[in-house]
N, C-alpha and C positions, 0 to 999 in steps of 0.2 A: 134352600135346596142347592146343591153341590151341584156347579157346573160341569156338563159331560164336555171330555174334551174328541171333539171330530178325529174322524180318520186322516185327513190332511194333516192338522196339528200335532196326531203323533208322529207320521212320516217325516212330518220338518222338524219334530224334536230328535228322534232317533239317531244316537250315538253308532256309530261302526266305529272299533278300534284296526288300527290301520293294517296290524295282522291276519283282519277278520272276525269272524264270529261261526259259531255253531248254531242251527237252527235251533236249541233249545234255550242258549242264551238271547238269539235273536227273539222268541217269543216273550223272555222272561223283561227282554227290553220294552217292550209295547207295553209293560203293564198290566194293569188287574185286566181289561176288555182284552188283552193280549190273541185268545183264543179267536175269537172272531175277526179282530184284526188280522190274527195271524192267517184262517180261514181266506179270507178278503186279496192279502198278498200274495197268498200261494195260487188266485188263479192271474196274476197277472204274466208270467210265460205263456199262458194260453190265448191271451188278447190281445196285447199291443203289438205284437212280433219282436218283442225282446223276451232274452230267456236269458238265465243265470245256467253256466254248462253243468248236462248234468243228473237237472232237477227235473224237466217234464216228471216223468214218469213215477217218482218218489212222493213228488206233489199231487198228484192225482192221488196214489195212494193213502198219503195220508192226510187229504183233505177227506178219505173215505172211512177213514180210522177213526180220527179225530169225531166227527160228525156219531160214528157209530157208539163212542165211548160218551159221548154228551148225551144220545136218544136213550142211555142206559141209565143215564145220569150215575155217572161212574166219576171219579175222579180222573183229569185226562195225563194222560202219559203216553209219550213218546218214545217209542219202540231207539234203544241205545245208537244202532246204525242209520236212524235216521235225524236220531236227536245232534249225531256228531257229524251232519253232513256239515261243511266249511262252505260260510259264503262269503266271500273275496267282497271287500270294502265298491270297489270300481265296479260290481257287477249291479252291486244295492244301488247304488250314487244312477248308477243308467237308469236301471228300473223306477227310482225315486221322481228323477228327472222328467223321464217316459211320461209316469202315470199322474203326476203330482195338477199338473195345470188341467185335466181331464176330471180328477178325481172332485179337484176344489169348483170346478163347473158346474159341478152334478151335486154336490154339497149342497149352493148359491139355490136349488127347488126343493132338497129335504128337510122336510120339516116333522113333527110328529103330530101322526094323523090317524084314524082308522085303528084304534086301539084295541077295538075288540078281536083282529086280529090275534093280539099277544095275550087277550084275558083269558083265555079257551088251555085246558092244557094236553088238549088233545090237538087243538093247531098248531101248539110249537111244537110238540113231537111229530108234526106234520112237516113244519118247516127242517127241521133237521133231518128229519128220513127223508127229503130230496136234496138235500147238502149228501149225503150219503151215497144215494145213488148216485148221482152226477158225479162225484169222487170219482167213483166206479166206471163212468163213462170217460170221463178223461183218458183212464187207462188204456181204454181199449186200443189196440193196434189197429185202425182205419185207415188207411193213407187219401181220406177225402176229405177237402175243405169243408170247414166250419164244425165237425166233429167236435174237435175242441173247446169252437169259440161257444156255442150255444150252452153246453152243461157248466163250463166256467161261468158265463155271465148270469146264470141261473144262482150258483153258491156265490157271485159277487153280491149282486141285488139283494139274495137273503140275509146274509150274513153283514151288509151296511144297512139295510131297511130293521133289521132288529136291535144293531150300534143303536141304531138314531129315532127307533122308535118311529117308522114308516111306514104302516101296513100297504101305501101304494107300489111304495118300491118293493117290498116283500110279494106283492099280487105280481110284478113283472117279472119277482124271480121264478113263481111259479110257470109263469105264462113263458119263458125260456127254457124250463125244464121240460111241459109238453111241447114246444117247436122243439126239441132234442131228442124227445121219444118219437114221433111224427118221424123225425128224419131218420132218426136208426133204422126204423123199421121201413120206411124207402128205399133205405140201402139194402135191406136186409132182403127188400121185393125185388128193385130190380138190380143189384149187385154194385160193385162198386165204382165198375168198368162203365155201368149206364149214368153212373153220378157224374163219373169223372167226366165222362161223353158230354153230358149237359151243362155242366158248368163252364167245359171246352165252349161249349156254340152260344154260352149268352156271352164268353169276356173273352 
């Protein structure tokens, strides 16, 4: 059986030429698991507090694209002006740096487990329509903490628990996509002024 190579091992393989790269060559660098991988990086502007300038918002986008063209099971393609967005070598190297000792931590507990999970092909079409939505939450223009972080680490967890053959880590990606619905709709009760209010009086 052919060795799966980890998401860490492609991040420490991965070449940046020192002009840069385009997100579509940057995906075509990750290889055949590219797509998930690529899903996996695009939410990290949303968690660690590094961002490449720029991308929030494209990222959100088309981690909602992308997701929507796999539930289709369509061949995936990258919309031209998103495909040609430039990512500066120095902005990858941060973000690598960032995530790299966090990512191989969390590696050190995944294991494959829980397969029925992935046997169902109605639960992967499950698992991808909340990579989907959560795209979609990204998006949104919220100016309240954890917005973000929640539907991001929802598409992190799914999209490395399905790399790596995890149905536990795929079960947490679920379980961050309902805490993200939970909280929109908190926001959505008592506005965003009561969020902001609350998170003011615990820190």
């Amino acid at each position: 059986m052919k060795e799966i190579t980890s998401f860490s091992t492609m991040l420490k393989n991965l070449s940046i030429p020192s002009n840069g790269i385009t997100l579509n060559n940057f995906l075509h660098e990750l290889g055949q698991r590219g797509i998930l991988v690529g899903l996996a990086f695009l939410t990290v502007p949303f968690l660690f507090g590094v961002s490449i300038p720029g991308t929030s918002t494209p990222f959100g986008i088309l981690i909602a694209l992308v997701s929507w063209q796999l539930l289709l099971q369509r061949p995936v393609s990258i919309p031209r002006r998103f495909g040609n967005i430039q990512l500066a070598p120095a902005a990858i190297e941060k973000v690598k740096n960032k995530i790299l000792p966090w990512i191989m931590r969390m590696e050190r507990k995944i294991k494959p487990r829980w397969e029925f999970v992935f046997t169902s092909s109605f639960l992967r079409q499950c698992h991808i329509g909340i990579m989907m939505v959560s795209g979609v939450l990204l998006t949104a223009p919220v100016p309240v903490p954890l917005t973000n972080s929640f539907p991001a680490y929802a598409v992190l967890f799914l999209s490395l628990g399905t790399l790596e053959r995890d149905g536990l880590l795929v079960l947490a990606g679920h379980t961050f996509f309902v805490i993200s619905i939970l909280y929109f709709g908190l926001i959505g009760w008592v506005g965003t002024e009561g969020i902001t209010t609350l998170w003011a009086s615990i820190f």
